[in-house]
N, C-alpha and C positions, 0 to 999 in steps of 0.2 A: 440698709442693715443686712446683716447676714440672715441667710438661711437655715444655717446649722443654729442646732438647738440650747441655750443655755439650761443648766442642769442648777436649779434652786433649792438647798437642801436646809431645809426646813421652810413650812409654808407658813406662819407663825404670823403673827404682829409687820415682821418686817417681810421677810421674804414673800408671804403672802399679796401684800402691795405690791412689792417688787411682781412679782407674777405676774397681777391680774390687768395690773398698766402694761408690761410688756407684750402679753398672748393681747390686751386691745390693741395695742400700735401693732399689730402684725406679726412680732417678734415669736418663734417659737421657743416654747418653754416645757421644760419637765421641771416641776417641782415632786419632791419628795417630802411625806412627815410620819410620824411614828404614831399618829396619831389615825388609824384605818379608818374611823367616819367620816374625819375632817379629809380626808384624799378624796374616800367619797364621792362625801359632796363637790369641793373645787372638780371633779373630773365629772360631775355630772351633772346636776343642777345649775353648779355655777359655784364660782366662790363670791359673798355678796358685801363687797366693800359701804360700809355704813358712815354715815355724821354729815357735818357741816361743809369738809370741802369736797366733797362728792360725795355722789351715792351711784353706786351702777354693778350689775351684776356680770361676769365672767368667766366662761367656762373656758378653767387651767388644766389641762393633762396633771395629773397628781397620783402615786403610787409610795408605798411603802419600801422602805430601806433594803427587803429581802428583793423586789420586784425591780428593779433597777438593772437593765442591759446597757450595753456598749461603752465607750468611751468620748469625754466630752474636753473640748478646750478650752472651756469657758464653765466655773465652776463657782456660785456665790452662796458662803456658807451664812448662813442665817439663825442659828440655833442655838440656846442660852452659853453662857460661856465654861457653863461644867459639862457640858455634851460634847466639847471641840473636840478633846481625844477619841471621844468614843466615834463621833460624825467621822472623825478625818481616818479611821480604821475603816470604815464603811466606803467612805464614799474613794480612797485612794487609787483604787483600783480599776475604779471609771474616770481617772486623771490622764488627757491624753498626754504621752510623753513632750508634748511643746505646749501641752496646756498650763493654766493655775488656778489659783483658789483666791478668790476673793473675799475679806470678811467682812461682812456686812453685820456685824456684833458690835457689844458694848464691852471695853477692857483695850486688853493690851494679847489679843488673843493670835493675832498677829506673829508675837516673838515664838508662840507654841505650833503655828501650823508653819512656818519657814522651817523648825526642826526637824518635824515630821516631814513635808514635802519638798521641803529646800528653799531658801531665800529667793533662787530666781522665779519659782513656782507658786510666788504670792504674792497678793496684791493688798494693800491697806483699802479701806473706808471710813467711813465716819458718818452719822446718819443722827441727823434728833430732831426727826417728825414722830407727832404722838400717836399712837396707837395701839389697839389691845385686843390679843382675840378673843372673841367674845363665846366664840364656839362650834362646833364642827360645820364650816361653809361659811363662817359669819366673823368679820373684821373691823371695827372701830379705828376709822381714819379719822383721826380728832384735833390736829391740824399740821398744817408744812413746817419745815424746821431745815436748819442747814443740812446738804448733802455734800458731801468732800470724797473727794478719790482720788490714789496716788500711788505711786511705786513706795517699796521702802526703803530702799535703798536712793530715792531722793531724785529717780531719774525720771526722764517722760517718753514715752515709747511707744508706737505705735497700737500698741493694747490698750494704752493708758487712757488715749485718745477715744482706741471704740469704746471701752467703759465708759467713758464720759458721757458720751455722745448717747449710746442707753438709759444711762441713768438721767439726762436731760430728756426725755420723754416722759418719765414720770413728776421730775423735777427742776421745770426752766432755768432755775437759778446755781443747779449745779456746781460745783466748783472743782477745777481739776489743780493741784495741789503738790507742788514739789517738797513741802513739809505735814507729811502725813502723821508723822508722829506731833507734829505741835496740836496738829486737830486732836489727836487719840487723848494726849495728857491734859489738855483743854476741856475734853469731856469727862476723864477722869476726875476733875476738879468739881463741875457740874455736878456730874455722878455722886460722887460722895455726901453733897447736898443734898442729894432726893433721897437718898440712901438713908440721912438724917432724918427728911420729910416724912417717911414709911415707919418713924418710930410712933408718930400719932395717927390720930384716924383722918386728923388735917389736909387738908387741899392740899397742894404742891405751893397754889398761891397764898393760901392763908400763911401754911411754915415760914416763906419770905416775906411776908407783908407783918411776921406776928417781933413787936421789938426787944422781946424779951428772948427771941431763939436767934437774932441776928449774929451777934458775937460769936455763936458755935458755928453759926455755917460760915463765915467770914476765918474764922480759926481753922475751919476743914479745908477749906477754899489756900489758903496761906501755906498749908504743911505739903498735900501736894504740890504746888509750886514747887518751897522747898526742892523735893523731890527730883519734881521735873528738873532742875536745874543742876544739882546736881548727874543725872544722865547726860546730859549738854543738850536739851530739849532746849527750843523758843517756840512755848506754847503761843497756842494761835484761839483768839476773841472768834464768839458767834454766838445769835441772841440773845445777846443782852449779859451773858460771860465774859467780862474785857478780864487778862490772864494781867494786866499790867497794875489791878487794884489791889492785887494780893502778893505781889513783889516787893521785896523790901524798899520802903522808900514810897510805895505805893500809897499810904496813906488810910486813915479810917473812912473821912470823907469820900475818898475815890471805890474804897473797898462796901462803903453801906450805896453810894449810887449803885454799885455793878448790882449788889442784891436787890436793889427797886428796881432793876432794868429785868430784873428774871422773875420778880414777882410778876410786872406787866405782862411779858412774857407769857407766863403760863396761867392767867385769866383770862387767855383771850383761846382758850381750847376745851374742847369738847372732852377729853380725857383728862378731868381734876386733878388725878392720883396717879402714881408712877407704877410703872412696873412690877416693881419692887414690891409697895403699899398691893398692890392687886395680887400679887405670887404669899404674901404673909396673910391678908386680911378676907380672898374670895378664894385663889385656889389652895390654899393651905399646907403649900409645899416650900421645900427650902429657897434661898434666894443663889443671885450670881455675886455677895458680899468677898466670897475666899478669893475668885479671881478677877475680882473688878478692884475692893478695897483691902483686903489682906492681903493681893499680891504688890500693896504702894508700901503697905509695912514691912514687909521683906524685901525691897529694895532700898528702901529710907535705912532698914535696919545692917545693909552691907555696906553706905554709904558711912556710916556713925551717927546717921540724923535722928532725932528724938520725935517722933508723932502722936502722943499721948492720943492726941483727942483722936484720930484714926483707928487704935487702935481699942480704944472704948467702944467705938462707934461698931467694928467688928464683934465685940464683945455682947453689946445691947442687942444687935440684929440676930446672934443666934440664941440668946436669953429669948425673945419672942418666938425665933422658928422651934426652942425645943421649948414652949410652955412658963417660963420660966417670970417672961414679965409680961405683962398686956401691951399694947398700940395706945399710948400715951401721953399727956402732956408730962408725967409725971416721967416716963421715958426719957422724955427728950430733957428734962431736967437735970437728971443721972447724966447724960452726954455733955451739958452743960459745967458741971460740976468740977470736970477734966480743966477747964479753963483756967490758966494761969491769968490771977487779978489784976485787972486792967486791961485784958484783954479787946482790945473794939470797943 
């Protein structure tokens, strides 16, 4: 592995992993977060990775967005997806001129950092292992989930490979991927569903396992497809996500398997509740809904395609972040409602 340093900007849920597994395997790492206790601690006690599939402590070099010298070729942006613009102003200028930026986010956050740093100067990811920070130094790895990484433009390059090859240290099962966008809209479809999940106080597994909310995640699950397909995506299946149940043709039968297969799925981890559920219901700030699932409605909506329940679903999730509805079964009923009769 190289000697030269990757530069992880944001220490967070993910980047934080990312970190605390690389600076173990040898790898040198600067991480960056906005966050001054949580630098901290990772840069002095340790950053202390917690739960079921490890627990081990690590001390990551970590400093704040203003404290950041030189220039890096190797850049993994990690930071919720309403921060990209502001991160990628920050961090640009530590972009070495042959470096790029890889993003290691939830969305389609990708198409916004090629604008800003240019298409050859980015790299796609894909990531859905659970975990959540739990607080300054301290990380909930609450279990493995697929890792995917890929050029966007579809090709394989010498970069593509050492990323790989890093991100297999943390993650044996790695995947290096000449269709990175089928992983991204694949996860936007997932995404969407947990998105729904975070309308009640519900488990992730209870929302999939519950038979009366089947048909709305199955109908959210179907509209991005839609979508996808439209852009000439061929989204790409992982745990327990097959993109082929929710394709026309796909069937109910095929489409309630794929949601038992992500129920199982996510009873089998230490972190019950998503992201999302944790950003509305413990840190009590807004979510990454505008550009994970509002920006599927403003593409469905350039295409001509009709996404009701999507767009409800946008609707309900800021009803909660500004006060307006509680974390509900009665929530997710209102999402429900959207449902064209016979639906699933």
């Amino acid at each position: 592995m190289s000697e030269e340093p990757i530069l992880i900007w944001g220490a967070g849920a993910i980047g934080g992993i990312l970190g605390a597994y690389w600076a173990r395997a040898g790898q040198p790492v600067l991480m960056v977060d906005i966050v001054e206790d949580h630098a901290r601690a990772c840069s002095g006690g340790g950053l202390e990775i917690e739960g079921p599939v490890e627990s081990f402590r690590q001390t990551v070099p970590c400093v704040t967005p203003d404290a950041v010298e030189g220039r890096y070729r190797r850049i993994v942006l990690a930071v919720k997806a309403p921060a990209t613009e502001t991160a990628m102003d920050q961090l640009l200028p530590h972009l070495a001129e042959d470096g790029f930026v890889l993003s290691a986010q939830n969305g389609l956050n990708e198409r916004r950092i090629a604008a800003l740093a240019g298409p050859e100067r980015t790299m796609g990811a894909f990531v859905n292992f659970g975990a959540d920070w739990q607080g300054p130094g301290r990380i909930l790895f609450g279990n493995r989930g697929a890792v995917v990484v890929g050029e966007i433009d579809g090709s394989e390059r010498p970069r593509t490979r050492e990323m790989h090859a890093l991100l297999r240290l943390f993650e044996p099962e790695a995947v290096l991927t000449e269709n990175i966008w089928g992983y991204l809209w694949g996860k936007l479809a997932y995404g969407a569903m947990l998105f729904a999940t975070a309308l009640t106080p519900d488990s992730m597994a209870a929302n999939f396992a519950d038979p009366a909310r089947i048909p709305a995640l199955i109908a959210l699950g179907r509209e991005v497809m839609a979508v996808a397909r439209a852009e000439g995506v061929t989204p790409h299946g992982f745990n327990g996500f097959d993109p082929a149940a929710y394709m026309p043709g796909g069937g109910d039968a095929a489409a309630r398997a794929s949601i038992a297969a992500l129920a199982a799925f996510n009873s089998k981890t230490a972190k019950t509740h998503s992201g999302i559920w944790r950003d509305l219901a413990v840190r009590k700030r807004r979510t990454e809904v505008d550009p994970q699932i509002g920006v599927i409605v403003e593409i469905a909506e350039s295409h001509g395609i009709a996404v009701p329940v999507l767009a409800r679903l946008v609707a309900l999730i800021h009803d909660i972040e500004d006060g307006r509805r509680p974390q509900s079964a009665e929530t997710f009923a209102a999402l429900a409602e959207t449902l064209t009769p016979g639906v699933a």
